[in-house]
C-alpha positions, 0 to 999 in steps of 0.5 A: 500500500502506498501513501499519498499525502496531499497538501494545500500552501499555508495561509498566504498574504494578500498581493500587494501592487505590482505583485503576481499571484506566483509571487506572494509568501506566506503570512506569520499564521502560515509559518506556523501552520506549516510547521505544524503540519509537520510535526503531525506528519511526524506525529504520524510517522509518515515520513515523505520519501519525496515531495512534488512541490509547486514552484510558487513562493508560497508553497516553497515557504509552506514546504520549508516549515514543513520541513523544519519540523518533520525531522529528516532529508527528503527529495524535493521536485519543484514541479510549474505544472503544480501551479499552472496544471489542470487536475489532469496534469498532476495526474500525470506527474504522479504516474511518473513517481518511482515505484520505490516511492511509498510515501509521496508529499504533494503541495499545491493548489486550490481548487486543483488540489481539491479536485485531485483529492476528491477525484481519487478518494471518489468523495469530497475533498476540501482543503483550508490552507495548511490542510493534508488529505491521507490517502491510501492507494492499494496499488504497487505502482503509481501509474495505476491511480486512478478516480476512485483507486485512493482511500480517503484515511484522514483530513489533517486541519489546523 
């Protein structure tokens, strides 16, 4: 059985004038948030063997708090499709995941992100910032997710 654990940024800063939306950080709330999601995956003993982090600002500050507190190295892909994809894209990222990956962190986005959970736990799915959907996915290799083929284990939020 394999992990998937899918994760919405922190709660982020407006955008200021002149700034873009990929641009924005998160908020001192959002920091810890972060690493308090962290510390429950810790809780938890789910340790990540890699993270598909969106190339954002936000969700590369939400993944360094996160980070700090879960207590060991891991593997990071910063992925643009993270950002500018359709559900259907981060699909397609996770069936290129190595089998040897039993454990998979995803930071990304609403509504997408949203939409991925849902769609793989053939339930609703909703995300508040700082927020990890478990998923339990029952295959050996990662091309073989699919709508309905998760688990819906349990909705971590702050």
């Amino acid at each position: 059985m394999k992990n998937l654990l899918l994760m919405r940024h922190a709660p982020a800063a407006d955008k200021t004038i002149g700034q873009t939306d990929f641009d924005r950080e998160i908020t001192l709330l959002g920091q810890r948030r972060a690493g308090e999601a962290g510390q429950w995956l810790r809780s938890q003993s789910l340790q990540p063997e890699l993270v598909l982090c969106s190339s954002s600002v936000r969700t590369r500050m939400t993944l360094e708090h996160l980070l700090s507190e879960v207590g060991h190295k891991v593997p990071v892909q910063f992925e643009r499709d993270i950002y500018y994809g359709a559900e259907q894209d981060l699909l397609s990222l996770l069936h290129g995941v190595g089998n040897d990956v039993d454990t998979l962190l995803v930071i990304g986005h609403n509504p997408t992100i949203s939409f991925l959970a849902s769609s793989l736990a053939h339930e609703e799915v909703s995300f508040s910032p700082a927020s990890i959907a478990h998923l339990h996915f029952n295959g050996y290799n990662w091309e073989n997710l699919r709508a309905g083929s998760c688990k819906l284990h349990v909705l971590y939020r702050e």
